[in-house]
Each structure stands twice: as C-alpha cells, then as structure tokens.
C-alpha positions as CSV (number, residue, x, y, z in Angstrom):
1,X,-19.9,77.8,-138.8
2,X,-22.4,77.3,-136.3
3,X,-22.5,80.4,-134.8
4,X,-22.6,82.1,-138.5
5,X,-25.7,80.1,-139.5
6,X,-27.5,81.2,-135.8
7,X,-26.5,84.3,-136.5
8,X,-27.6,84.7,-140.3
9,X,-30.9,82.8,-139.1
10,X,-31.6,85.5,-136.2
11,X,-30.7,88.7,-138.4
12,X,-32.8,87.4,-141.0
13,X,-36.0,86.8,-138.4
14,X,-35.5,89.8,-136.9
15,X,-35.2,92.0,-140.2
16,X,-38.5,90.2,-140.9
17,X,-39.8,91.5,-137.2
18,X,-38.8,95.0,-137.8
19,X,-36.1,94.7,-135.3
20,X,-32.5,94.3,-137.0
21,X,-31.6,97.3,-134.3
22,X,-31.0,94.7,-131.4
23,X,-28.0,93.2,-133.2
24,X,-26.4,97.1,-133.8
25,X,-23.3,96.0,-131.2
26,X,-23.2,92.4,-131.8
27,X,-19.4,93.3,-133.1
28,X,-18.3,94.6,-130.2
29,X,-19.3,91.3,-128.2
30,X,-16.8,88.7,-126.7
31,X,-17.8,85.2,-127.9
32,X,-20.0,84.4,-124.3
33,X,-21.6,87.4,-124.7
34,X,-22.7,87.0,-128.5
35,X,-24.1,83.4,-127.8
36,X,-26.4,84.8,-124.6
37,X,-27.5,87.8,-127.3
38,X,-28.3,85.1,-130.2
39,X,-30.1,82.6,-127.6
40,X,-32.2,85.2,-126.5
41,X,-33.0,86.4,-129.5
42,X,-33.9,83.1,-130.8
43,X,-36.4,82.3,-128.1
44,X,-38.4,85.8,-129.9
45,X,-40.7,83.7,-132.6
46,X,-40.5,87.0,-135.5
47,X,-43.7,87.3,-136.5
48,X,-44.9,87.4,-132.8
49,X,-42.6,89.8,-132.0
50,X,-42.9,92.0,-134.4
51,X,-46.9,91.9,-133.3
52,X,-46.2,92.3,-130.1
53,X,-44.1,95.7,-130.7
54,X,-47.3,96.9,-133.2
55,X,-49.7,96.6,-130.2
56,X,-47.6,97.9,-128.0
57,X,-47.1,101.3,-129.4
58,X,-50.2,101.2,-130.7
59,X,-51.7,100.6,-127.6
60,X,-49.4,103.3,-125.9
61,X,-50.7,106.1,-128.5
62,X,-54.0,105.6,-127.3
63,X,-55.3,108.8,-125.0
64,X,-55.3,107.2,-121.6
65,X,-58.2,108.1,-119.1
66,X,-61.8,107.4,-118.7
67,X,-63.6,105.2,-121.1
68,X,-65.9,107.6,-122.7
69,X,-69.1,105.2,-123.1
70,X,-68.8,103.5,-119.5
71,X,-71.0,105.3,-117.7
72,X,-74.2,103.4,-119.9
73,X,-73.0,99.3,-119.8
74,X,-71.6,99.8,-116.1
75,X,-73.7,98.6,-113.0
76,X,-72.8,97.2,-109.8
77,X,-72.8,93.3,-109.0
78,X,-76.3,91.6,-108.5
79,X,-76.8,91.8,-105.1
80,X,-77.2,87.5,-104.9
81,X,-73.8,87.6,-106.6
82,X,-72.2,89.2,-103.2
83,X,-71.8,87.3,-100.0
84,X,-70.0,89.3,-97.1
85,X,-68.1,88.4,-94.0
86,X,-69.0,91.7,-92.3
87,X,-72.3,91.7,-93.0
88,X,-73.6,87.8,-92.3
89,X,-75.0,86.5,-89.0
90,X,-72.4,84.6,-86.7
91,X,-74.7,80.8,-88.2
92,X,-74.1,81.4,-91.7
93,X,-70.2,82.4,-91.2
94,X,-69.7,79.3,-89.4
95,X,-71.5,77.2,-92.2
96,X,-69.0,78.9,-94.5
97,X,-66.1,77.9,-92.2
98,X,-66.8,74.7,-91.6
99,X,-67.3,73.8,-95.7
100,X,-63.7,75.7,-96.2
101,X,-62.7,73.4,-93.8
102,X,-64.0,70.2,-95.0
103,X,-62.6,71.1,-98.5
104,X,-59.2,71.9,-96.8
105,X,-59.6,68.2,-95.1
106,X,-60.2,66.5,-98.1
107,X,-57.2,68.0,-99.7
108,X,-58.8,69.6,-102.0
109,X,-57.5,73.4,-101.9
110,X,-54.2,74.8,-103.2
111,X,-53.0,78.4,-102.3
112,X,-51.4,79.9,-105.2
113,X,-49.0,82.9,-105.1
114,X,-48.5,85.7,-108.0
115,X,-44.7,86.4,-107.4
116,X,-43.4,87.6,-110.3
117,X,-43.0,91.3,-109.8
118,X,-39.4,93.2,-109.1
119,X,-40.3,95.5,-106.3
120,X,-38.9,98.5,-108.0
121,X,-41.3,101.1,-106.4
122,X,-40.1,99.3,-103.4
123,X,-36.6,99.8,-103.9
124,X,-35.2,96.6,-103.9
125,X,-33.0,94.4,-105.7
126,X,-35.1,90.9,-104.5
127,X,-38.8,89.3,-104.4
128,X,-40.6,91.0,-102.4
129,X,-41.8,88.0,-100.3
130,X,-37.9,88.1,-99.0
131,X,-39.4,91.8,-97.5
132,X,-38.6,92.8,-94.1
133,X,-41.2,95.0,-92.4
134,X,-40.0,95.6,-89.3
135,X,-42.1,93.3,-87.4
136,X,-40.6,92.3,-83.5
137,X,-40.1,88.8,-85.1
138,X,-38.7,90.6,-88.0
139,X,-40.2,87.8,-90.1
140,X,-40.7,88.1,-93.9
141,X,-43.9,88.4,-95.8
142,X,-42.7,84.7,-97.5
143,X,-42.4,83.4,-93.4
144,X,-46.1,84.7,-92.7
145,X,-47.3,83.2,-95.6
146,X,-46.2,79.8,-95.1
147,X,-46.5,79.5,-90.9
148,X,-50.2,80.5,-92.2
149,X,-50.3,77.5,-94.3
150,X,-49.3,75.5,-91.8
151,X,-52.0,76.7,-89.5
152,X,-54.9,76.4,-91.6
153,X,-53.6,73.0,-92.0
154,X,-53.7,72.1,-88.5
155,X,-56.8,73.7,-87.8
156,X,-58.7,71.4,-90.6
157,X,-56.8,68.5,-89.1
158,X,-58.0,69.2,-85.8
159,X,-62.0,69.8,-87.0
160,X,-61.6,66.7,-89.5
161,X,-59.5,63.9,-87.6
162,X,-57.2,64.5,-90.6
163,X,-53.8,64.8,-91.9
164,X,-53.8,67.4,-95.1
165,X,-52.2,69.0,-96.9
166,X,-52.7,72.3,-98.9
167,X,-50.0,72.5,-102.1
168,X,-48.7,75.9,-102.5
169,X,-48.0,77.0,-106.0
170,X,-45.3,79.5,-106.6
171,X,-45.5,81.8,-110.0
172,X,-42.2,83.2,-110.1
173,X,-41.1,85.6,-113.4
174,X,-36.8,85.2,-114.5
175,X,-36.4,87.7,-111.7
176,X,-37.9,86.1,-109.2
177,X,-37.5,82.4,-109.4
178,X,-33.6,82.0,-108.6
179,X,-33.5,84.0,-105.3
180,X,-36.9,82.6,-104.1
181,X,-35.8,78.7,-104.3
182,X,-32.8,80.0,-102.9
183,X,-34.2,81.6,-99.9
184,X,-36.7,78.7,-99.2
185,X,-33.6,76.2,-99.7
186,X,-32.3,78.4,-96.6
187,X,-35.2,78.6,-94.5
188,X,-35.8,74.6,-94.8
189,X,-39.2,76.0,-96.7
190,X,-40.3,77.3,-93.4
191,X,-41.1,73.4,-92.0
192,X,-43.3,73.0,-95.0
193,X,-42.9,69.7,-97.0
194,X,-40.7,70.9,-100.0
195,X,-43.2,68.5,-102.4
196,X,-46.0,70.4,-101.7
197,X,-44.3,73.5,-102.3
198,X,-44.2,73.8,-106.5
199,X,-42.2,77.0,-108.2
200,X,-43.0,77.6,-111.4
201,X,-42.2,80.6,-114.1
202,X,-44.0,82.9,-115.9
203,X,-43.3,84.2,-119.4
204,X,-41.3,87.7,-120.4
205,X,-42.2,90.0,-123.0
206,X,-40.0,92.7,-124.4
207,X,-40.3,96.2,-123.3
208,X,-41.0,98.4,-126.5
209,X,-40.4,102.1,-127.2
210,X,-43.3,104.6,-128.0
211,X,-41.8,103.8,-131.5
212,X,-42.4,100.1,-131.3
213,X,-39.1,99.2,-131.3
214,X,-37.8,96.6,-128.9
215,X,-35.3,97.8,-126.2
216,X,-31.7,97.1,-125.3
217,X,-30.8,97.0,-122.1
218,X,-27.6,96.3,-122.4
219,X,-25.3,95.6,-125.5
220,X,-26.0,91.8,-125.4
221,X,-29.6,91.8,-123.3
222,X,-33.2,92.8,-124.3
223,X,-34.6,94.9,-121.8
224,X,-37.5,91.8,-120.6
225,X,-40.4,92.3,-118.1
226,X,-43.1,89.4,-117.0
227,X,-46.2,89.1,-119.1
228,X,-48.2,91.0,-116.1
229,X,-50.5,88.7,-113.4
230,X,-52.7,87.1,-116.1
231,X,-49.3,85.5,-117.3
232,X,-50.9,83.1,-115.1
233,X,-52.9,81.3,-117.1
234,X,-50.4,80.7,-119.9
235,X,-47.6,79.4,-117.0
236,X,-50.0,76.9,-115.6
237,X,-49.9,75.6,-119.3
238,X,-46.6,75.5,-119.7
239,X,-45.4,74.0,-116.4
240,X,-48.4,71.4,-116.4
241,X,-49.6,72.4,-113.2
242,X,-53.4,71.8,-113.4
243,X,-52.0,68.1,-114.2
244,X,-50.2,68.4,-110.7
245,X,-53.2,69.9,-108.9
246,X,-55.2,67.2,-110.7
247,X,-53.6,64.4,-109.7
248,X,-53.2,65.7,-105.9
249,X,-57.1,66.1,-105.4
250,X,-57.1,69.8,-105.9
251,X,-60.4,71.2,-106.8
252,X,-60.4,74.7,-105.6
253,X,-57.5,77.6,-106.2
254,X,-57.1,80.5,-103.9
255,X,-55.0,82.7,-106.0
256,X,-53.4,85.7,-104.1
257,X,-50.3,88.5,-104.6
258,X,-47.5,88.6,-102.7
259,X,-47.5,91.7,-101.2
260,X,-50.8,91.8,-98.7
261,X,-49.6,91.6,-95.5
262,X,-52.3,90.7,-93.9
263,X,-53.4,88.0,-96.7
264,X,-55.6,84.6,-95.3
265,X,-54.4,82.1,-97.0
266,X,-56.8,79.3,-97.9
267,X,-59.0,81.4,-96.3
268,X,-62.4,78.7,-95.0
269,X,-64.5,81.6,-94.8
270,X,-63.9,82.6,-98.5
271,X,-63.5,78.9,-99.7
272,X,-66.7,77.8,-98.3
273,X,-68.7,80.6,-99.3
274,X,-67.6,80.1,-102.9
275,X,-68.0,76.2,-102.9
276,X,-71.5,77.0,-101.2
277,X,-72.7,79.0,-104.0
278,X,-71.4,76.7,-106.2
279,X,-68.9,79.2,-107.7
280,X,-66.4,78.9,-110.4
281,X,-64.6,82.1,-109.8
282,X,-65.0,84.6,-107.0
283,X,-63.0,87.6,-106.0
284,X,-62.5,88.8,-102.2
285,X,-63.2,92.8,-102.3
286,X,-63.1,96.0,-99.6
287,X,-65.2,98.6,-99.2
288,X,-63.3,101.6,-101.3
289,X,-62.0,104.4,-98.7
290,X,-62.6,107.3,-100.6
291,X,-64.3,107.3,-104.1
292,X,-61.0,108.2,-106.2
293,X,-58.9,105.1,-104.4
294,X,-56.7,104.1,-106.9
295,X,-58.0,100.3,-106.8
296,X,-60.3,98.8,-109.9
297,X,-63.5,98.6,-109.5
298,X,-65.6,94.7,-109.5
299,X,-68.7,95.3,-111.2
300,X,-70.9,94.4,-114.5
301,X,-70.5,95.8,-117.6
302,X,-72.8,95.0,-120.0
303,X,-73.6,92.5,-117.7
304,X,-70.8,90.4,-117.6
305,X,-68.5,90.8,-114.2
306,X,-65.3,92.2,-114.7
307,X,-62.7,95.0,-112.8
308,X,-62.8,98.3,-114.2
309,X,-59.4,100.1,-113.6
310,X,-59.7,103.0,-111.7
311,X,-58.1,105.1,-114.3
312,X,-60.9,104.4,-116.8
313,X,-63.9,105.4,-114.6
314,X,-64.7,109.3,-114.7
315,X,-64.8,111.1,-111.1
316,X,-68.5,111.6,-111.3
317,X,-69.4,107.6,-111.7
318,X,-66.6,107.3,-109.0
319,X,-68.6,109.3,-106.4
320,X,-72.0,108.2,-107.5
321,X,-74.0,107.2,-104.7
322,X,-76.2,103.8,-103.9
323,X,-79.6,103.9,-102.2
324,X,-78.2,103.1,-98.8
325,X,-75.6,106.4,-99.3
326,X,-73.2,104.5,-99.8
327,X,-70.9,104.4,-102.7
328,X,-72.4,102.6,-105.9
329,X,-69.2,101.1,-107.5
330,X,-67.7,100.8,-104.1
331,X,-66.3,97.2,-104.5
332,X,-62.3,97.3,-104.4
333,X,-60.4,94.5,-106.1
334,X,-57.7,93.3,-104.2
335,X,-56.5,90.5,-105.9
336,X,-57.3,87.7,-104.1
337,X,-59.3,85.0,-105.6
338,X,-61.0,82.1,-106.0
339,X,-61.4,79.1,-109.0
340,X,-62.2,75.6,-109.6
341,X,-59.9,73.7,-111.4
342,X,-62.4,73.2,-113.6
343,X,-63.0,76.8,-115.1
344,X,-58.8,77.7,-115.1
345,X,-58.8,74.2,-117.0
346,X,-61.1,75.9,-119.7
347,X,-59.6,79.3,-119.5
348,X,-56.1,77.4,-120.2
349,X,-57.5,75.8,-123.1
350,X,-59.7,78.2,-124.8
351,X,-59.9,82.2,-123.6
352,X,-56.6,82.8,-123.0
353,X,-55.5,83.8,-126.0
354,X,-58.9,86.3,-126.1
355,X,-57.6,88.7,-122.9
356,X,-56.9,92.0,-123.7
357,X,-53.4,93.2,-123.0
358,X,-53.0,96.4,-120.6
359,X,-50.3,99.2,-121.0
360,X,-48.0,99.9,-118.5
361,X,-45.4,103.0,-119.0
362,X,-42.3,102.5,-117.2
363,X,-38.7,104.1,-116.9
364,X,-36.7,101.3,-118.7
365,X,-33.0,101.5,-118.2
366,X,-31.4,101.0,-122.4
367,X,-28.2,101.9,-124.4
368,X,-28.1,104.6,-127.0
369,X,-26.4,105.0,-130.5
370,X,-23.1,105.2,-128.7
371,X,-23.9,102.0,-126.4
372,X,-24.1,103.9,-123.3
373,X,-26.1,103.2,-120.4
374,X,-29.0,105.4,-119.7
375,X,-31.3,105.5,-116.7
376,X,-33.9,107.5,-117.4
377,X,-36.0,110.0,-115.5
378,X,-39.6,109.9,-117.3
379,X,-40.5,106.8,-118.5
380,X,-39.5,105.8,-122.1
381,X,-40.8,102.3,-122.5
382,X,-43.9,100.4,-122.8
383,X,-44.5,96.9,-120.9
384,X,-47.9,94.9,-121.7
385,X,-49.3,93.2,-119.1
386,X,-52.0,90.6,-118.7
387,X,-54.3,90.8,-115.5
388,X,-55.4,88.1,-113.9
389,X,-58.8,89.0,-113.4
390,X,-59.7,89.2,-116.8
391,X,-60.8,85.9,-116.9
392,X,-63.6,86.9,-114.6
393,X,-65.9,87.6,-118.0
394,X,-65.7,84.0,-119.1
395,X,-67.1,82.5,-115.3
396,X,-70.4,81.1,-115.9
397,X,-71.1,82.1,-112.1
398,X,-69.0,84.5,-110.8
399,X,-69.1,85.9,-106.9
400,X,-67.9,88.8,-105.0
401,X,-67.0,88.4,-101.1
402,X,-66.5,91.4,-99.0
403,X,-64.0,91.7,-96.1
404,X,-62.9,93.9,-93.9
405,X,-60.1,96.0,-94.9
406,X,-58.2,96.3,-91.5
407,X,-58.4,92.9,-91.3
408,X,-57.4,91.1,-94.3
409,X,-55.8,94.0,-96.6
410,X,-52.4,96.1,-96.7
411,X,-50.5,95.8,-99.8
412,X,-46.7,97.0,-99.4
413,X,-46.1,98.4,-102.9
414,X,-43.7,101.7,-102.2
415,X,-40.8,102.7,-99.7
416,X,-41.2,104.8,-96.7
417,X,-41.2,108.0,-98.7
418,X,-44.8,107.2,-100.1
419,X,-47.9,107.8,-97.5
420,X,-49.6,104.6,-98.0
421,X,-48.6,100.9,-98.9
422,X,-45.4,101.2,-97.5
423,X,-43.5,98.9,-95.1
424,X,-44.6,101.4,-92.0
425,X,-48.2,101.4,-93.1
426,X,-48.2,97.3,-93.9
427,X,-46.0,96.9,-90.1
428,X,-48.8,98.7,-88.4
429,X,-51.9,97.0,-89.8
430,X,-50.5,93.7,-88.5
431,X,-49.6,95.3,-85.4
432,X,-52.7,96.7,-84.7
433,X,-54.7,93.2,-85.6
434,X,-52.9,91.9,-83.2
435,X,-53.2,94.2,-80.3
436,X,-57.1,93.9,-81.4
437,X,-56.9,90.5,-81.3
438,X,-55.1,90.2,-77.6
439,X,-57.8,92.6,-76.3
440,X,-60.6,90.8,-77.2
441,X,-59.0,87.9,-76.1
442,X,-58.8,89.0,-72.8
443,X,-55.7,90.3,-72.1
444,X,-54.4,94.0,-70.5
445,X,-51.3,96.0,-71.8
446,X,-49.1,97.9,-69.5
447,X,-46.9,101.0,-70.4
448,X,-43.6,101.6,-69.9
449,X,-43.8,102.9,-66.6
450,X,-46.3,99.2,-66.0
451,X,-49.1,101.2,-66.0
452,X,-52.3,99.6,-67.0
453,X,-53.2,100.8,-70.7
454,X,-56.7,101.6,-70.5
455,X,-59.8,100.2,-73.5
456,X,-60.2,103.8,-74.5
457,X,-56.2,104.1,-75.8
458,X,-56.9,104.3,-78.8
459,X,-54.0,104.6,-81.6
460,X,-51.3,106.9,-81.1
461,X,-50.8,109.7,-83.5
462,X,-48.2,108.1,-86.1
463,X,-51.4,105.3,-86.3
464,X,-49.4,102.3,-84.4
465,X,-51.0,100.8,-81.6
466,X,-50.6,101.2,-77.7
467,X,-48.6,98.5,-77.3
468,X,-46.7,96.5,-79.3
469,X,-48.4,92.9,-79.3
470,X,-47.4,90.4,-82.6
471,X,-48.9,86.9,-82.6
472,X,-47.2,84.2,-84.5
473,X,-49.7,83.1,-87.5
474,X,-48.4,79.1,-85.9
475,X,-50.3,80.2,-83.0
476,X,-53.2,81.7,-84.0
477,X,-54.8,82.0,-87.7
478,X,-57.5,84.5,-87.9
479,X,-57.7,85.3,-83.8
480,X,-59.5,81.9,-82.8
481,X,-57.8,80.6,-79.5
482,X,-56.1,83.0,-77.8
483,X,-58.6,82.9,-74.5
484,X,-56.6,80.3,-73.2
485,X,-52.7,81.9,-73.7
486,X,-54.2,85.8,-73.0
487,X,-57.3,86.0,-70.7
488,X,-56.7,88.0,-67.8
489,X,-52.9,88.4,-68.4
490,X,-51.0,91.7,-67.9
491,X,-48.8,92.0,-70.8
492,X,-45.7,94.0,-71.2
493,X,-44.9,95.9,-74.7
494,X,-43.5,94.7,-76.8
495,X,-45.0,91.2,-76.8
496,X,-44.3,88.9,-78.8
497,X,-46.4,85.6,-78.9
498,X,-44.8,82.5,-80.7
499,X,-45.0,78.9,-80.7
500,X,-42.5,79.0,-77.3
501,X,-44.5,81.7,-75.5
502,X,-47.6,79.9,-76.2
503,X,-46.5,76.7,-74.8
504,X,-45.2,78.7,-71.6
505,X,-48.6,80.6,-71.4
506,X,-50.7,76.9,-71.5
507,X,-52.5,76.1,-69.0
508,X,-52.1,73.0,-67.2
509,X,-55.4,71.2,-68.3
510,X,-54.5,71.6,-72.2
C-alpha cells in the first residue's frame, strides 16, 4: 500500500503543478522502474515546479535579440576598476605576484572548478575535463589542471619557506559527478592529497516545452539538465562548502570552467591584483577579436557591473569605438573569477534567490503519445540556466583584469568540424605557448632534416607551431624557469619536457 499512497500523493502534486502528463506510461512500468519514476518525481516540490515550467515558456516566448533600451544605461568599466597584466610595468606585476603568493602561502586560496556541463556540442558521452586533445603527453584537461595546482603550490612554498596547500573544489552536475570521482580514483587524483580535493553537486531543473510542459525522456525519466553555472551559489549551500573553506583558512575563490585550456589556476598575478585593490569580486577579461565575438560583454549598466550577452547588444554598440580606436565595450568575459569568501557568503544567504534565470533552447531527446523515442533535429525544449556572473551586480567593489588571450584563453566547446574552440584549435594554443615559451628561454629547434629552425618561422599555415615543444605544467607554471633546462640547447621536434627530462636537462650546480 506503500507504493499506492506515493503514487496517489505524486499524481495529486503533480495535477496541482499542471503536469499529470509525466505519469501517462506509469502502467506500462516494471515495479524498479515505477519506484525510480515516483522518487524522481517526488524530489519536484509542485508548486515550484509548476513555476518553474510558467517562466520557462514564458521566458522562451519572449522575442530574443538586442535589448531595445541598452544602448542609454550601458558604459564601459571605470577605468580605476581595470588593472591589466599586459598593460602594467614589470614593478607593479611583481607586487601583484608576490601578494598572490603570500595569500597562496598562507593557505588562504581555493581554486574552484564549474564542471557540470555534458559536452554535447563536443560529442561526447563524459566530462569534459576527461578530454583528450591530442597533446604529445596526450594528457587531459583534468591532468593540466591539477599538475598546475601542484605547481603554484610549490612555487609559494619555495618564495614563503612554506608547505601549503590550495583546496580544489569540484561542482559536478548528476552527469558529471560519477565518472569524474571515478576517473580521479584512477589517476591517484593526479598526486594531489584526495582531502583537499572536494566534489560536490549541483542542482537539475527540468527541461520544459515551448508549451510549459515538463519533458519525458524516457517512459520512467524526466528529461533533467543542471541549473546552468550560477547553480553555484545554491550548491555551495547545500553541500556546506563555505563552512569547509572556512574552517581551512580560505579567504579568496578563484572560480574557473572546465574547458580553458590554457586556464592559470590560482593565478598570483590575478589573486594579488584583486586582494591589492581590496576586491570582493573581480573577473579576468580578453580583449574581444572582432566586435561581433560571440562572448558577453563586462561592463556598467546603469552603473552597476555586470556581463551583457553578446546576443542582447545591437551590432552598432558592438562596433562602437573608444578614444584610443579601440573598441568601447571591448572587454570579453571568460569566465574566470575571483571572490572573497566573504561576499559568496552573502550572496549564499541573501541575492541568490534575486538572479535572473537565462533561456537556453536545446534539442531535447523525449517520448511521444505512442512512447517512442525521438531525437530531434531543431530544438524543442527549453533549459533555464543561472550564470555565474550575475552576482557581479551585488559586489560592493568589483574589478576587471585583462589578460592576454594567447596566453591564458582557449575554450574547447565543439568537435573538429567547428572552426574555433575545438580540440585542434585548444591543442595548438598550448602548443604554441610552449614553443614561445622555449624560445625565449633560450633554446633552438631543428627540423626534420636537423636543420636549425630560424626566429623568423613563424606559424605554419594550419596555425601550429614550427616545432612541436610541450612543457609539463610540474615543470614550469606560467614560463618562469626554463633558462636553466633550455638555454642554448638544440631541440628536436617533437619535444616533450616533463618532470624526467627536466631532471636530465639540470645542470650540475642545481
């Protein structure tokens, strides 16, 4: 009678949500199957899901495009909000580093990773940090990520006369969380402390048709999809994390995605920059390539900070030009960014229930009248998403930080078949920082026939560089170091330098 009672409770709060529909096959379930359905459906509080499918399609009615009064309430950041890594004299760039590093010492920076996403446009079945692309080492992006950790770590140690640690905080989604604990299980967490390494989940909403009604995607499954970045704020909530950054130290959040290749994890630069200004939240941004890039925009409007989408600027503020002839609104979000504890502590508590929620239109995979499975070709669903840098309005002093692009920025989002952000694309931005990185320290390539490569080959024509040069992140971090392995050495593509190489390449004295 147990099952009867669940099952009379869940009709009757899903009649109350508008949403009886998603219990149309529940007849044709074995047992197993029926108890999964009703669990699910449980979890779905009725009168928040039957909200949740009224915004949805109303959101998803509304004309998409530019936001027709923009163009008066936008301006660019305050110039004092900015700092820039590119732009600074050597003396103030090493005043940044060194604070990042004294804050790394006192273990008081986490590194936290946005990992919920599928990798559909991708084309694969796993996380995306488990992504291959192609790399000599044929390391993943998770691998970089963490040998990265570990070199910042030793870096600060070696500075400080210290032994710290920087905690790295995992937001997984239902998708993501399995194969990811499994995979670091696998790799022994890359030689990373598995206490300092924290997996956490974030929440799923159901994907809703244009008619606000909740999708099945199978006969006993609600078609789900992670509440969008900004889920962030309600996971740290619900896992208690701030309590575990609290009582490790932590004062200061680098907060980055997943896919950026090229990504400087507890970046000291950025770190001290933002302590230095006495920041609460700060964002690292690129100089836009073109002026219809499809990256949001970080700017003011009405004179708060926030990113505007790309998709809701029109083309002529897009191309509007600054005094220097530069572009205006020319500062690209990349997701990568900073916070005190302090300010996600409040954001936690008190805004998060005032961010706006962002329509997505995707192709999700249901069952029709006749419960068979359809893929389809245009997309048919809406998922709402939170951002995470909508919490940027609420920062009572908010900064920007420019970087350089071919330095710190490749996002893999697509397969090969795309022209940009795909694994060739991400592959030879590494590649190419490295082969920089080896030339200024010093060293000379030889081709194939052991011809010296001369300073003027530039890249070839498919954009990868001469030679093929890839530098462990446990050897060097950002490019500091690598006199001493690479000055005055002949090197032979493909060259690979790793923890092994490195100690074979040591001079004597070290």
């Amino acid at each position: 009678s147990c099952s009867i009672d669940s099952e009379r409770d869940v009709r009757a709060q899903l009649q109350r949500a508008g949403q009886d529909h998603l219990l149309r096959f529940y007849a044709d379930l074995a047992p197993e199957a029926r108890a999964a359905l009703l669990a699910e459906l449980a979890s779905l509080e009725a009168d928040a899901l039957r909200e949740h499918c009224q915004r949805a399609a109303a959101a998803g009615a509304l004309a998409p495009g530019p936001l027709p009064d923009l163009a008066a309430r936008l301006q660019p950041l305050p110039p004092e909000r900015v700092g820039s890594a590119i732009r600074c004299d050597q003396e103030t760039r090493l005043r940044w580093e060194e604070e990042g590093f004294r804050q790394i010492s006192l273990n008081k920076v986490a590194v936290l990773l946005l990992a919920g996403g599928q990798g559909t446009r991708l084309g694969v079945t796993y996380p995306k940090g488990m992504y291959q692309v192609g790399l000599p080492s044929q390391k993943t992006l998770y691998q970089l990520q963490a040998e990265r950790i570990r070199r910042v770590q030793q870096l600060a140690d070696q500075r400080q006369g210290t032994h710290c640690t920087v905690p790295w905080y995992i937001m997984t989604s239902e998708f993501t969380l399995g194969p990811t604990i499994k995979f670091f299980k696998e790799h022994d967490f890359f030689h990373l402390d598995p206490t300092n390494v924290v997996l956490f989940e974030q929440r799923m909403l159901p994907a809703v048709t244009f008619e606000g009604k909740a999708i099945l995607e199978r006969k006993d499954k609600v078609a789900m999809a992670p509440d969008g970045n900004g889920g962030l704020y309600c996971a740290l909530a619900d896992h208690q994390i701030l309590e575990d950054m609290k009582q490790r130290g932590v004062e200061f959040v680098h907060v980055y995605c997943v896919d950026n290749i090229l990504v400087r994890l507890a970046d000291p630069v950025f770190i001290g920059f933002c302590v230095l200004q006495g920041a609460d939240c700060g964002a690292k941004v690129v100089e836009k390539a073109y002026p219809e890039e499809p990256v949001g925009v970080v700017c003011q409007v009405d004179g708060v900070p926030q990113v505007v989408e790309y998709s809701e600027i029109s083309p002529e503020i897009a191309g509007q030009l600054g005094a220097d002839g530069g572009l205006l609104y020319n500062a690209g979000n990349i997701c990568n960014h900073f916070f005190t504890r302090g300010f996600l502590d409040v954001v936690t508590r008190e805004f998060e229930p005032l961010l706006r929620l962002h329509v997505a239109m995707k192709k999700v995979p249901y069952v029709d009248e006749e419960g068979n499975l359809v893929k389809p070709l245009r997309p048919n669903g809406i998922k709402m998403e939170k951002f995470v840098f909508d919490v940027f309005q609420f920062a009572k002093n908010f900064v920007a930080f420019e970087v350089c692009r071919e330095e710190e920025f490749s996002p893999l989002k697509n397969d090969d078949t795309a022209d940009r952000d795909n694994p060739s694309t991400c592959r030879r931005a590494l590649l190419a920082q490295h082969y920089r990185w080896a030339l200024q320290a010093g060293a000379r390539f030889l081709d194939v026939h052991g011809v010296q490569l001369t300073e003027q080959s530039g890249m070839l024509p498919n954009g990868d560089p001469p030679a093929i040069c890839e530098i462990s992140p446990l050897v060097s971090y950002s490019g500091e170091g690598l006199e001493m392995y690479l000055q005055g050495r002949q090197l032979q593509s493909p060259f690979i330098l790793d923890e092994d190489q490195a100690r074979l390449l040591r001079p004597q004295d070290c």
